[in-house]
MISE-816628 format. One record per atom (N, C-alpha, C): z, x, y; residue in one letter. Coordinates in steps of 0.2 Angstrom, whole numbers, plus 2048, in hexadecimal, padded with zeros to 3 digits. Layout:
ZXYA...
// end
This chain:
8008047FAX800800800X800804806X7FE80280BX7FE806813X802803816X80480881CX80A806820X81280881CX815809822X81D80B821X81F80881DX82480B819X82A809813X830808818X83480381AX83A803820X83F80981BX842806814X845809811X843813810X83D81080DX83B81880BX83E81B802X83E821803X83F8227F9X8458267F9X84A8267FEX8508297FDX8518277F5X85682C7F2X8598297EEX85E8247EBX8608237F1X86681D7F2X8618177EFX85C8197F2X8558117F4X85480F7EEX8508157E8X84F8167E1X8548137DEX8598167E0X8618137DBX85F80D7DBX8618087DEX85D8037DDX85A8007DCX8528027DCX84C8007DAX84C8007D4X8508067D3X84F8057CAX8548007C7X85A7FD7CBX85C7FB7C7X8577F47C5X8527F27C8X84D7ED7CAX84C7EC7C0X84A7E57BEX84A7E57B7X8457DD7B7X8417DD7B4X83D7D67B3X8407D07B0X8477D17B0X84A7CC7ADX84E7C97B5X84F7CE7BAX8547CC7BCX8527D07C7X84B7CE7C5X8477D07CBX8407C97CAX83E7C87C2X8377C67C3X8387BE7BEX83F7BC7BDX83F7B97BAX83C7B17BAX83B7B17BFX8367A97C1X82E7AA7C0X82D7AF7BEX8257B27BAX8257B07B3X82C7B37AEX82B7B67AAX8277B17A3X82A7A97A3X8287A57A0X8227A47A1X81B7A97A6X8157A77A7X8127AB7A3X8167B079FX8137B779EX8107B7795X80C7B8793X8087B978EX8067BE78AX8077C1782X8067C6780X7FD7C6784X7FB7CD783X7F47CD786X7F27CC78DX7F67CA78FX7F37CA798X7F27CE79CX7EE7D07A1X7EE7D77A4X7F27D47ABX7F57DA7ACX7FC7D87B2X7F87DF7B5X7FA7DE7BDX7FA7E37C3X8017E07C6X8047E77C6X80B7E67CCX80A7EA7D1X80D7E77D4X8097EB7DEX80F7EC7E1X8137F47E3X8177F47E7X81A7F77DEX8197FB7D9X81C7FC7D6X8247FF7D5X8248047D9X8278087D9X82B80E7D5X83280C7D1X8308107CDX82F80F7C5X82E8087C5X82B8067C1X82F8047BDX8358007BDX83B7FD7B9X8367F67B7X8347F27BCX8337EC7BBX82B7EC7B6X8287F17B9X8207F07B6X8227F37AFX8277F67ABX8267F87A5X8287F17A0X82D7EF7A4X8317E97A1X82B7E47A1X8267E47A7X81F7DF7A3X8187E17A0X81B7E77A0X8157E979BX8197E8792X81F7E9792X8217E978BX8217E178BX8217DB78EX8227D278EX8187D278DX8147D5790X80D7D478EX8067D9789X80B7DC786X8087E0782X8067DD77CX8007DE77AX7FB7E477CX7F97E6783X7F87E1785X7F87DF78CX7F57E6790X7F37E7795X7F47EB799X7F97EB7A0X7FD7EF7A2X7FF7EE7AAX7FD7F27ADX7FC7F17B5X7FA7F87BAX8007F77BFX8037FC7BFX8087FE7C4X8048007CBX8047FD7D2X8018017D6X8088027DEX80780A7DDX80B8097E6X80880E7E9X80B8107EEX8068137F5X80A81C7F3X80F81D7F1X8138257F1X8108267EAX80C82E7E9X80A8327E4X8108317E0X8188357E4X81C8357E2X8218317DDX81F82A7E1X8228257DCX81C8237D8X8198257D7X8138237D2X8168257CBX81682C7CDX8168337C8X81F8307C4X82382F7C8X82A82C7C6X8298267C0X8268227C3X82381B7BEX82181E7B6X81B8237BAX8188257B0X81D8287ADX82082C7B0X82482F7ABX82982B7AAX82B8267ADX8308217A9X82F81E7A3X82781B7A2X82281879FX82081C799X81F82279CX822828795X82682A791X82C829793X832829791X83482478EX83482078FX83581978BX830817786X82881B785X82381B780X81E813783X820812786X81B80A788X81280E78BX80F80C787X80880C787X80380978AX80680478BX8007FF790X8027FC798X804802798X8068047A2X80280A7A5X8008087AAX7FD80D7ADX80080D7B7X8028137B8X8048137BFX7FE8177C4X7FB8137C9X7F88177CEX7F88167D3X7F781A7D9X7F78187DFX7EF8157E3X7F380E7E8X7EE80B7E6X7F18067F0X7EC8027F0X7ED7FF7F7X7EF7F87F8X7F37F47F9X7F47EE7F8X7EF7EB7FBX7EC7EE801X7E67E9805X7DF7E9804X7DF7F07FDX7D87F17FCX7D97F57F4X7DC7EF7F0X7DB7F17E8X7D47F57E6X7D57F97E3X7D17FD7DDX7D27F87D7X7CE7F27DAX7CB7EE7D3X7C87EB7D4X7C17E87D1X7BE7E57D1X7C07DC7D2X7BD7D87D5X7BF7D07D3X7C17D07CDX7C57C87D0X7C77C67C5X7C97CA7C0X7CD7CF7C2X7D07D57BEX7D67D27B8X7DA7D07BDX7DF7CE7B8X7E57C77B8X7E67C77B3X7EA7C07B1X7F07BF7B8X7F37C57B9X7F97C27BCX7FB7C77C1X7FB7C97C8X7FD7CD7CCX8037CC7D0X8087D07CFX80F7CF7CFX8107D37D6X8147D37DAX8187D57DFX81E7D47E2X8237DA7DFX82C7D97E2X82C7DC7E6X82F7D77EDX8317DC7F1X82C7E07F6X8257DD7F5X8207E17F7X81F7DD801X81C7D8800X8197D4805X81E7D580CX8257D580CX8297D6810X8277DC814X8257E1811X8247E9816X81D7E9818X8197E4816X8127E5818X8117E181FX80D7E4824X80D7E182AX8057DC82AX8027DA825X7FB7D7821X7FE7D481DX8047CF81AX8047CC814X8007C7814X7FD7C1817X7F87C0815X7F27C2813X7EE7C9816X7E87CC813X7EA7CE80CX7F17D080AX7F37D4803X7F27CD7FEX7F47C8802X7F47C17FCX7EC7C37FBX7E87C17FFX7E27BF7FFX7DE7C47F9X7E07CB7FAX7DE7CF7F6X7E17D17F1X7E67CE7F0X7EA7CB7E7X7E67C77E3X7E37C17E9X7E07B97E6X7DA7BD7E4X7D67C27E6X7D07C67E8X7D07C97DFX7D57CD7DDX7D57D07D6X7D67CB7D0X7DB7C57D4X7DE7C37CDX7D97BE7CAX7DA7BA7C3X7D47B87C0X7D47B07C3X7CE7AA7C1X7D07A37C6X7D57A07C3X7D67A37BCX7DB79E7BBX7E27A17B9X7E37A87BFX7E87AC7BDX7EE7AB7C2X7F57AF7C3X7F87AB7C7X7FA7B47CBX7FD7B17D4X7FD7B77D6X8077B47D9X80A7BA7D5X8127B77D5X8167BD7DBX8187BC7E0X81C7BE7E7X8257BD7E6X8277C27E7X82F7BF7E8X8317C37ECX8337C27F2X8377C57F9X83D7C37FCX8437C87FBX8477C67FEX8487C4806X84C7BF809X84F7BE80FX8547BF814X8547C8815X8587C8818X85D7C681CX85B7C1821X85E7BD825X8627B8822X8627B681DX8637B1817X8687B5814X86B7BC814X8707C080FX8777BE813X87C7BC80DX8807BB80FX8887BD80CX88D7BF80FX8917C380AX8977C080EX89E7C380AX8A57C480BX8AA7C9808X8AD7CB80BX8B07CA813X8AB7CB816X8AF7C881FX8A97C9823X8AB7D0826X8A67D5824X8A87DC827X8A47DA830X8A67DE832X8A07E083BX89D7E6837X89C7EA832X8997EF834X8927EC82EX8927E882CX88E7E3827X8897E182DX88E7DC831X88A7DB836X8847DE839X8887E283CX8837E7841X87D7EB83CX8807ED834X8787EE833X8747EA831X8767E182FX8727DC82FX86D7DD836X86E7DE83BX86D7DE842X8677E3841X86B7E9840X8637EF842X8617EE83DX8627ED835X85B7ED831X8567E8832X8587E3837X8507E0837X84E7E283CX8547E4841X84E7E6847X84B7ED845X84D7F183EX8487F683DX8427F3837X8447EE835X8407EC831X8397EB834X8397E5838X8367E383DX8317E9842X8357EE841X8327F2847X82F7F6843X82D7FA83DX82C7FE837X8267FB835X8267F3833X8227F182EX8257EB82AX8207E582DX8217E0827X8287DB82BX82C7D7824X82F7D3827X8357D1822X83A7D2826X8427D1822X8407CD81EX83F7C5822X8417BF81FX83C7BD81DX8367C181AX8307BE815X8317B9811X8367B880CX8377B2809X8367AC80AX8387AA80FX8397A5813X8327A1814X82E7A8815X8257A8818X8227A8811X8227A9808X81C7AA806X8187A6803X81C79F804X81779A802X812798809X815798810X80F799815X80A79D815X80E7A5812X8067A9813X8027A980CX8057A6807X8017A4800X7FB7A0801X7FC79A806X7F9793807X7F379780EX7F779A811X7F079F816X7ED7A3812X7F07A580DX7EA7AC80AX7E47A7806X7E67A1806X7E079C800X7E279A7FCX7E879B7F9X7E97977F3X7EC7917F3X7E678D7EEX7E77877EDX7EF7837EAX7F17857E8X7F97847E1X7FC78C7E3X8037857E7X80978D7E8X8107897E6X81378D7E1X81978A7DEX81D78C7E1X82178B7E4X82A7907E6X82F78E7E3X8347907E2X83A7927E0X83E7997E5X8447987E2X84A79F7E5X84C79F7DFX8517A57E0X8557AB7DCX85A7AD7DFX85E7AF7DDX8647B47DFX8667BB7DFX8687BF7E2X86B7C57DEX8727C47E2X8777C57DDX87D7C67DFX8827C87DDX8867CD7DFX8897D47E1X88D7D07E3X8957D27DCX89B7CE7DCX8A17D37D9X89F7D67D3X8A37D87CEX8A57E07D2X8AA7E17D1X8AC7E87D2X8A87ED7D0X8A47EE7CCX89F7F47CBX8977F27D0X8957E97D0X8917EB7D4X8907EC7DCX8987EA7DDX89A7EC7E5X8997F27E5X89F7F77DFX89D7FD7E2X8957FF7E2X8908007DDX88A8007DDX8867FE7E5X8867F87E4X8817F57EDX8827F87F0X88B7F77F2X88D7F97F8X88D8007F9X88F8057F4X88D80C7F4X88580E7F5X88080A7F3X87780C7F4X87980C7FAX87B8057FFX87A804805X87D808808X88280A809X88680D80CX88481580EX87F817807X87A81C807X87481C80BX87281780BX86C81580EX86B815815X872811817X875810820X874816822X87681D81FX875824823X870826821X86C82881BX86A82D818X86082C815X861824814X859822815X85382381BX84F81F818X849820820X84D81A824X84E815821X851810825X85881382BX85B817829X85E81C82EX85A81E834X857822831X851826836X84E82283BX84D81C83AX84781883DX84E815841X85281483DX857810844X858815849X85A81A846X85B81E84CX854821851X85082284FX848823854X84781F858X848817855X846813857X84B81085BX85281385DX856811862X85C80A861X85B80A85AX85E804858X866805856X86680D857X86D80D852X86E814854X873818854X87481F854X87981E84FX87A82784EX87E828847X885824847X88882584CX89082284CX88C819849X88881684CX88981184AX885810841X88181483EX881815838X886817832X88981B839X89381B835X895816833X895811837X89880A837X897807831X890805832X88D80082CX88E805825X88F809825X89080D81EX89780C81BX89D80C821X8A380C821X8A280481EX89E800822X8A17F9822X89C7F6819X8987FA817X8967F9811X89B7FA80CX89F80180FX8A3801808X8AB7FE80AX8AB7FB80EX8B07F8810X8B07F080BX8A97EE80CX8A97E7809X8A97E97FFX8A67EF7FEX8A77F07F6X8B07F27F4X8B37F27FAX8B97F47F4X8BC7ED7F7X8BB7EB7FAX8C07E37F9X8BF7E07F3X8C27DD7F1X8C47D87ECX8C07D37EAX8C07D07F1X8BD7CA7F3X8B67C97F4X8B17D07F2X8AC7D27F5X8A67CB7F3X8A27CA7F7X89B7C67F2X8977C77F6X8937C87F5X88A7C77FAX8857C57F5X8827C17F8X87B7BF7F6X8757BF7F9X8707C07F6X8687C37F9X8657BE7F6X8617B87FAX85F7B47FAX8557B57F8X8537B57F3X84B7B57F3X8467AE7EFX8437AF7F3X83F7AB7F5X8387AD7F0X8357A97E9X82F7AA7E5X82A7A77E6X8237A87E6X81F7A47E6X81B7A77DFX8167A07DBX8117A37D6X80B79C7D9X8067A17DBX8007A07DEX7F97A07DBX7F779B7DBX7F279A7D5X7EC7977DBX7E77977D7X7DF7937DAX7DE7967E2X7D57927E3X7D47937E9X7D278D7EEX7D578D7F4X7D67877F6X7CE7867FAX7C97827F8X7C377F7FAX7C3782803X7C7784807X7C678880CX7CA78D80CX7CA79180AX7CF79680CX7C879C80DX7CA7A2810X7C77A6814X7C17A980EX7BD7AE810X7BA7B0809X7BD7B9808X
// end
């Protein structure tokens, strides 16, 4: 994909990414999925979720595609290691695939459409590769919709600059909210939605979340961009780091991340060509 990653590939980032799993990132898909189908996941990364649907469609083929060599190369050799065969990872452009039309049964995207400053052009050239009677499936969190306890102020204030970095970087916090509207402007005739949750309760996922994040508030590109971009300097990065792990050792702790699914099928008698 082109254009800025707000997050970036810090480590903290990955931790996370990887914990991502097709049960429990894609699971308003999963009942649509068939041995034999050829899947494209867009916005792979390091590829936790594409292995888990290449092993749900195999023989099937999967193509993992994302924009960094570096997280390409991480994906295969995950896919290596685990011995899965019918995955392939490469870099590739959400707004101008390396496929030909009608390529494949089902093109998947987590977490993708929110960083892209085009998400309707990306729909359009989802709808462009996938087959007519294939389905194109989207799930994007809603920042502005996250909500947690205790009420920290240092939660606040990065609720506060991560969308005005979001915003300012590339794309849109609260895509959720938007993907059945940009589904229905990309052409598609039939747009199903549903939600999902994630949520971060038990004393080991608090520490987990709240320790990624807390890493992240300093040490990712999300840092970097707050502070270039004048949204934030370090004392106030201190804060939200403090106020992350302040909310993981309470007792009391919960947050929920609200997202937002669509599966996107047909072509609507007007829609763009």
């Amino acid at each position: 994909m082109s254009g800025a990653y707000t997050h970036g590939h810090h480590e903290s980032v990955l931790r996370s990414h990887r914990w991502r799993t097709a049960e429990n990132s894609a699971g308003y898909l999963l009942p649509h999925l068939k041995q034999g189908m050829r899947v494209l996941d867009v916005g792979s990364g390091p590829g936790t979720i594409t292995i888990d649907l290449a092993g749900l469609v195999a023989p099937g083929l999967v193509t993992g595609i994302d924009a960094s060599p570096a997280i390409v190369e991480q994906a295969a050799s995950a896919a290596r290691e685990r011995g899965i065969g019918n995955v392939d990872f490469v870099v590739d452009d959400a707004y101008a695939l390396d496929a030909v039309d009608d390529t494949y049964d089902v093109v998947h995207a987590h977490q993708v459409l929110q960083h892209l400053d085009r998400p309707v052009d990306a729909l359009r050239e989802f709808r462009r590769v996938v087959r007519p009677d294939g389905i194109v499936a989207a799930r994007d969190v809603d920042y502005e919709g996250v909500i947690w306890y205790p009420l920290v102020p240092g939660l606040d204030e990065w609720r506060d600059v991560y969308l005005r970095v979001h915003r300012a970087v590339s794309g849109d916090p609260a895509a959720g909210r938007r993907l059945k509207a940009w589904a229905r402007a990309a052409g598609f005739a039939d747009v199903t939605s549903s939600v999902s949750t994630w949520l971060f309760e038990s004393p080991e996922d608090r520490a987990w979340w709240g320790g990624a994040w807390a890493e992240r508030a300093v040490s990712s590109d999300f840092a970097r961009h707050a502070v270039d971009l004048g949204f934030a300097d370090r004392a106030a990065l201190e804060r939200m780091a403090s106020g992350w792990n302040e909310w993981a050792a309470s007792e009391d702790g919960w947050l929920l991340m609200p997202h937002a699914e669509i599966l996107a099928r047909g072509t609507a008698d007007d829609s763009p060509a």
